[in-house]
C-alpha positions in Angstrom: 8.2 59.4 62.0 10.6 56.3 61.6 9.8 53.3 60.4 10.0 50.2 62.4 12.9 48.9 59.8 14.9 52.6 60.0 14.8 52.1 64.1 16.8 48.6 63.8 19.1 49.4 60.5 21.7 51.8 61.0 24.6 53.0 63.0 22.1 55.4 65.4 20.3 51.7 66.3 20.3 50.7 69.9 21.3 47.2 71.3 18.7 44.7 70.3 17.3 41.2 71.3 17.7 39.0 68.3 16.8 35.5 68.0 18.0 33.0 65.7 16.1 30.3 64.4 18.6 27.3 63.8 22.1 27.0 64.6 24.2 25.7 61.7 26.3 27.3 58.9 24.3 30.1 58.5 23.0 30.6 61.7 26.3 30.9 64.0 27.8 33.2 61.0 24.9 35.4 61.6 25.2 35.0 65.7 29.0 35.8 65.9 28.4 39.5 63.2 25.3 40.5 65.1 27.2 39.8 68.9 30.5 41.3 67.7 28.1 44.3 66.7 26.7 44.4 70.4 23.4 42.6 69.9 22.3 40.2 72.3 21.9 36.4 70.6 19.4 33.7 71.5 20.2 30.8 69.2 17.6 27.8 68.9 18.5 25.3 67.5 16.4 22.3 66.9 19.1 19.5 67.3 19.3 17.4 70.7 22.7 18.4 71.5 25.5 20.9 70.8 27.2 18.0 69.1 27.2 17.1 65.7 28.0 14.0 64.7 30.3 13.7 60.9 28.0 13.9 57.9 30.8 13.2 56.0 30.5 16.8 54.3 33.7 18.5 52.1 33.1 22.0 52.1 34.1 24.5 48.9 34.9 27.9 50.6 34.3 31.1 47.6 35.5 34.5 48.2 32.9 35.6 50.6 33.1 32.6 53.0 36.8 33.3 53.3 36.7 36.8 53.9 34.2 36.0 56.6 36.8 33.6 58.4 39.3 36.2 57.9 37.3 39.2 59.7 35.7 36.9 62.7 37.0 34.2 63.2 39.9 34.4 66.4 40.7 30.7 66.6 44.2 30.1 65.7 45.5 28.0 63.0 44.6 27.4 59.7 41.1 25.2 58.7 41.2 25.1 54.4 43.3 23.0 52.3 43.7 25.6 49.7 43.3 24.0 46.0 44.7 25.7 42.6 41.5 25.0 40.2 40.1 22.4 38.7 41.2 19.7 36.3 38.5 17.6 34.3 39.4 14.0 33.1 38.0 12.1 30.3 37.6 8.2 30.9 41.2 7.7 30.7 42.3 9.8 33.8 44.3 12.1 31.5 43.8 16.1 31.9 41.5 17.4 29.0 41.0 21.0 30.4 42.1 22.6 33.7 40.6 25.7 34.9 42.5 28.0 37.1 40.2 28.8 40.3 41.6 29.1 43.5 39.4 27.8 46.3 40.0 27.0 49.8 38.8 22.8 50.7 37.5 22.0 54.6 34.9 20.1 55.8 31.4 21.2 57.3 32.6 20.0 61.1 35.8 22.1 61.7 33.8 24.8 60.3 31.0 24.5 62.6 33.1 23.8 65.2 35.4 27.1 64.3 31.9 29.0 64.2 30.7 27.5 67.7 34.5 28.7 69.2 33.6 31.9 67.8 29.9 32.3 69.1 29.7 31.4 72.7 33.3 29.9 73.3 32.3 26.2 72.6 34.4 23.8 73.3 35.5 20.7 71.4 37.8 18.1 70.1 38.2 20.1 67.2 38.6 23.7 69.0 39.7 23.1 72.5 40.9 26.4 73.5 38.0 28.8 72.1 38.4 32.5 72.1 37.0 34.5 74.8 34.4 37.4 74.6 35.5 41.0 74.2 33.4 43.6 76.4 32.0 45.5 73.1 30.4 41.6 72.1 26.7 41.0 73.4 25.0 38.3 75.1 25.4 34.8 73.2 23.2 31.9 74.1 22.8 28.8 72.2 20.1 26.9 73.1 20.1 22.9 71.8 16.5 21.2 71.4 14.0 24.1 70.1 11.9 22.7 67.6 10.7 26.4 66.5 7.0 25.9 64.9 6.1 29.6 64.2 5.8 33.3 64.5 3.8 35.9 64.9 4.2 39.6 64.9 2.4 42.4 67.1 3.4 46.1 67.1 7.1 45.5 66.8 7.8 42.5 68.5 8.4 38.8 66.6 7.3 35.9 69.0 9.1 33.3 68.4 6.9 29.8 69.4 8.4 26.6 70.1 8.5 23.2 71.2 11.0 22.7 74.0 12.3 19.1 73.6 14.1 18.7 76.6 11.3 19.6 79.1 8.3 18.4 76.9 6.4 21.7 76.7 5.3 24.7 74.5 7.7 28.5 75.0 7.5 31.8 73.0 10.4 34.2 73.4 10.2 37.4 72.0 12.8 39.6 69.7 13.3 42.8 68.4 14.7 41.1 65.3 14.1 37.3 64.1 16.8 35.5 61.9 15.2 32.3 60.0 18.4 30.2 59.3 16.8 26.9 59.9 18.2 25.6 56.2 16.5 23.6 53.8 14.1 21.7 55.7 13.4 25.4 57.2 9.8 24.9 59.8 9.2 28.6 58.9 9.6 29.2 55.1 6.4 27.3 54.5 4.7 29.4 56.4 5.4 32.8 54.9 6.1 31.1 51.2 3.7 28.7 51.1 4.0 28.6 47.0 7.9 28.0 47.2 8.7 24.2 46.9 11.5 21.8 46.5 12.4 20.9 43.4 13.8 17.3 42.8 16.8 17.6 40.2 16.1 14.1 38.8 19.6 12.9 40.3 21.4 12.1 43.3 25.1 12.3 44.7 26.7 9.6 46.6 29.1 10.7 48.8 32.1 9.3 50.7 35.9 10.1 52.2 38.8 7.6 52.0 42.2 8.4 53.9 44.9 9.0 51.6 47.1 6.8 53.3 44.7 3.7 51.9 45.4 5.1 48.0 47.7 4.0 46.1 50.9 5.9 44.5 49.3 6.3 41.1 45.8 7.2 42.2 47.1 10.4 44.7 49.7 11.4 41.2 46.3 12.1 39.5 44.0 13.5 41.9 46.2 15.2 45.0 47.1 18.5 43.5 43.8 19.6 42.2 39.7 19.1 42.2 39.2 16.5 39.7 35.9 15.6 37.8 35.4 12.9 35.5 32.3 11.9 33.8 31.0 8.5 34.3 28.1 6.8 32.5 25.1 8.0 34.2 26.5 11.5 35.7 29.8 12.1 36.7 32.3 12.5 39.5 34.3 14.4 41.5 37.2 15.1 44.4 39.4 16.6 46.2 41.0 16.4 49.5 39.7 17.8 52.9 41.3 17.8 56.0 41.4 14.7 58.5 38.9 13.6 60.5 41.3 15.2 63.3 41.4 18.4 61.5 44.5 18.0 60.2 45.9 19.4 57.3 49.1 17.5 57.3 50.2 15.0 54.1 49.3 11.7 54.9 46.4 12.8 57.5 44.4 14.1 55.1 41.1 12.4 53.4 40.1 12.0 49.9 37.0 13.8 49.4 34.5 12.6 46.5 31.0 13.0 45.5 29.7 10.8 42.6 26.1 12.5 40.7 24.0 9.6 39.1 20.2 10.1 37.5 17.8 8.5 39.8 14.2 9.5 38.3 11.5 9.4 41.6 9.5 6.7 39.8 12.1 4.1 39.4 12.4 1.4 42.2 16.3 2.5 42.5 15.3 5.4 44.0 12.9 4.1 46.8 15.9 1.1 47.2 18.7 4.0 47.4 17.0 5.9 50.4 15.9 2.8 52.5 18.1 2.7 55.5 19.2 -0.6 57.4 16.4 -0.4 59.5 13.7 -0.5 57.2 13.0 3.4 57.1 12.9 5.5 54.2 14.9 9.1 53.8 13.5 11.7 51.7 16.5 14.3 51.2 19.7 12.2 52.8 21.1 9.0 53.9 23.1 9.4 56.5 26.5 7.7 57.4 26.1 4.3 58.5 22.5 3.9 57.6 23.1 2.9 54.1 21.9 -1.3 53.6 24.9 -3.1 52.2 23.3 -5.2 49.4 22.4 -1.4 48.0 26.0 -0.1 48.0 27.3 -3.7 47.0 25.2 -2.8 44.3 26.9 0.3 43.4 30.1 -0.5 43.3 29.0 -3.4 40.8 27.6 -0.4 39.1 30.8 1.6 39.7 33.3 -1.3 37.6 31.8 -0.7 34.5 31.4 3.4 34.9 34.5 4.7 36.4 37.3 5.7 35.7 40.6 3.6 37.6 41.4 6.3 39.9 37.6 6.7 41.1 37.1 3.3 40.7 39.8 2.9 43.8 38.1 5.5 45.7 34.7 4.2 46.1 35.5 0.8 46.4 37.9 2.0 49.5 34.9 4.3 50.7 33.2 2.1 53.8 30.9 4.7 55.0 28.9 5.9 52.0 25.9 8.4 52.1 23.6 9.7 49.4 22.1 13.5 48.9 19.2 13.9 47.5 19.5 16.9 45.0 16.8 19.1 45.3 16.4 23.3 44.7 14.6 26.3 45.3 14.9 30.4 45.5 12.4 32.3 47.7 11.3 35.5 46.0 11.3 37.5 49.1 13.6 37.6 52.1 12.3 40.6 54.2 9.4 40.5 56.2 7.0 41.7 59.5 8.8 45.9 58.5 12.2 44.4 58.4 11.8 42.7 61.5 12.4 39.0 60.0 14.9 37.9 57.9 15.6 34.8 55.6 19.1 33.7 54.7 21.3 30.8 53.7 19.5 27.9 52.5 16.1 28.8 54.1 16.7 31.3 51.9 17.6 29.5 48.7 18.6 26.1 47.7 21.0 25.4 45.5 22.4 22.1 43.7 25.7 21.9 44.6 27.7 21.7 41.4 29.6 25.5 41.4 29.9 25.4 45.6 27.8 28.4 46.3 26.0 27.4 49.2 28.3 28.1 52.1 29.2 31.5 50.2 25.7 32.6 50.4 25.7 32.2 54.1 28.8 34.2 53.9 27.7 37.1 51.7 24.0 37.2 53.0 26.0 38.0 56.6 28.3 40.3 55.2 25.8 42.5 53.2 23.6 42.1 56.7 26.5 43.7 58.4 26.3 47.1 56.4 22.6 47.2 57.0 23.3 47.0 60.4 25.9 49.8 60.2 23.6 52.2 58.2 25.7 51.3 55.1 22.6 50.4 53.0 18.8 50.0 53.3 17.1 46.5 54.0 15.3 46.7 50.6 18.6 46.9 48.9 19.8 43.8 50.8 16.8 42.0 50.2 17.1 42.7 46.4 21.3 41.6 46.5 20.5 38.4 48.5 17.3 37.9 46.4 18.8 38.2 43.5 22.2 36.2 43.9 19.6 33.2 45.5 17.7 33.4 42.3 20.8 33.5 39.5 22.9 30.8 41.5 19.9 28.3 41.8 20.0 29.1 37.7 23.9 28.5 37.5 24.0 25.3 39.4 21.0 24.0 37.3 22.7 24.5 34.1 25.6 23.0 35.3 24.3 19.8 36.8 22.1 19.1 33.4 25.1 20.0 31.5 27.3 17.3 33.6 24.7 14.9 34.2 22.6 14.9 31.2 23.3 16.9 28.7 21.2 17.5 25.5 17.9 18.9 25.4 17.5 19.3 29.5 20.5 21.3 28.9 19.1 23.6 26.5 15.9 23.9 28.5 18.6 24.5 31.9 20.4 27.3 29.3 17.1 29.0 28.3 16.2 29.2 32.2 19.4 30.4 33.5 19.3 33.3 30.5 16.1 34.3 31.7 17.1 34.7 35.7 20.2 37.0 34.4 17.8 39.6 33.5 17.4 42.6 35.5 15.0 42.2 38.2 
């Protein structure tokens, strides 16, 4: 007799209702395999509208991500800045190392957007002229202000329970197959992995863009051809150019990326300062753009005159709209669950500190490896195990890294002795 798991995997499987908890990165890349593969797609997404305003976000696309973009997506055009590798500076802005790594540089709007086009023709400033649906695709509904608060599963069938924002009362919808992509702040993940938790780094980035057009001659020499980092007194620094806030990839339309990684232990009062918006309110894992008090960023860039180097030192003072990230990390140890009939992936899946740029490639790969599941090209348990596993060793990687870059010293060695650990075999 088959198995609820072998009646939804495989190339013998018949059409199936599939709902999607959140409607980001990971969520629409999920959407736009599953429809192409003649599922039927019920996004919800817990924001208020399809629209997302800029979070000011450069995205690192890896290997995966880009061979994603180059199997679904149909817009037209290119979307990436590509970028050689990466050059690190000492305090002097000179080159003490580069390292050849080709990557391709956007930012997280045009790649929603792009994914949006994709899913259920959306259109926007960014993608105007969206692709339409071929008749193999299934049914693709995106549906804006679902504030999923659980699930429960009965003989087969996920129920999917939620709060519907817009008309003020309580729905359930029920799937054949449930895809948690809700990211970090995940409503579900808690509730089957009560015992995973956020873990706070001990640091935090500030972010911001400049246009190039506001740099001067010198700065652009050092930092336009490649992704620069360069420590600074307290952390360390970094850039690299994204395209415009148009979407444009054209010289002289393009912005100046950068993120800058200082310690900020939870118990200081720089941390509780950092996070408290103009209004009074206090963020736990990000400070939007816009929000951020002025007497605390005129405090950094006080901060900034006596760390940075001359090139970053131009950047952030020409940065108007700062934000700040709150570093955090986590890797659930399962992925698979209710006989293969809910699925975790991206970063409700696994958290990572951002320092190596996995993040968006694990949305990527955990869609791609999906994909042969779906196609009877390997069993669920083997996914599980692959996404597992890559969540687990890259939450290792980008640990050593950051205490490497930020701190160095013993909280390295202790990083080392942890990431050694999570490359054993499983």
């Amino acid at each position: 007799m088959a198995t609820s798991a072998q009646l939804i995997y495989g190339k013998d499987s018949k059409p199936m209702n599939v709902v999607v908890i959140g409607g980001s990165i990971a969520g629409l890349m999920q959407g736009i395999m599953l429809k192409r593969l003649g599922h039927n797609l019920h996004i919800l997404d817990r924001s208020p509208s399809s629209e997302r305003g800029d979070n000011g976000a450069g995205i690192t696309l890896g290997p995966e991500a880009q061979e994603f973009y180059k199997r679904y997506d149909l817009m037209q055009g290119p979307y990436s800045i590509p970028n050689p590798g990466i050059q690190f500076l000492n305090a002097r802005s000179e080159v003490r190392y580069f390292m050849k790594r080709p990557m391709e540089m956007s930012t997280w709007s045009l790649l929603y957007y792009r994914l949006r086009a994709n899913f259920d023709g959306y259109k926007s400033e960014l993608c105007p002229s969206p692709p339409g649906p071929s008749k193999e695709d299934g049914e693709a509904i995106f549906d804006f202000g679902k504030k999923v608060t659980n699930v429960t599963y009965v003989d087969g069938i996920v129920t999917v329970h939620y709060n519907d924002l817009i008309n003020s009362d309580n729905r359930t919808i029920e799937a054949d197959l449930v895809i948690v992509a809700d990211g970090a702040s995940s409503s579900i993940r808690p509730l089957l992995l009560p015992d995973v938790h956020h873990n706070y780094s001990g640091y935090i980035a500030w972010r911001g863009y400049v246009d190039e057009r506001k740099m001067s001659k010198e700065t652009m020499e050092v930092l336009e051809h490649s992704f620069s980092s360069c420590p600074s007194n307290d952390g360390y620094i970094l850039s690299y150019l994204i395209p415009g806030e148009n979407g444009s990839l054209e010289p002289g339309s393009r912005l100046v990326n950068w993120v800058w990684y200082t310690n900020c232990p939870t118990d200081s009062s720089s941390f509780s300062e950092c996070l408290t918006d103009i209004s009074g309110h206090q963020h736990r894992n990000f400070l939007p753009l816009g929000k951020m008090r002025p007497s605390v960023w005129q405090a950094q860039l006080e901060h900034a005159a006596s760390s940075l180097s001359a090139p970053m030192l131009e950047m952030v003072r020409k940065t108007t709209n700062p934000a700040i990230s709150v570093i955090h990390d986590y890797a659930s140890p399962r992925a698979v669950f209710f006989d293969g009939r809910l699925l975790l992936v991206g970063d409700a899946l696994a958290l990572f500190r951002p320092h190596a740029a996995l993040s968006f490639n694990q949305a990527a790969m955990d869609c791609l490896l999906l994909e042969k599941a779906m196609k009877g090209e390997m069993d669920i348990k083997t996914w599980e195990m692959q996404v597992v596993r890559y969540g687990s060793r890259s939450r290792a990687i980008n640990e050593l890294m950051g205490s490497f870059l930020v701190y160095g010293g013993l909280v390295f060695v202790k990083s080392l002795f942890r990431c050694m650990m999570s490359l054993l075999p499983l």
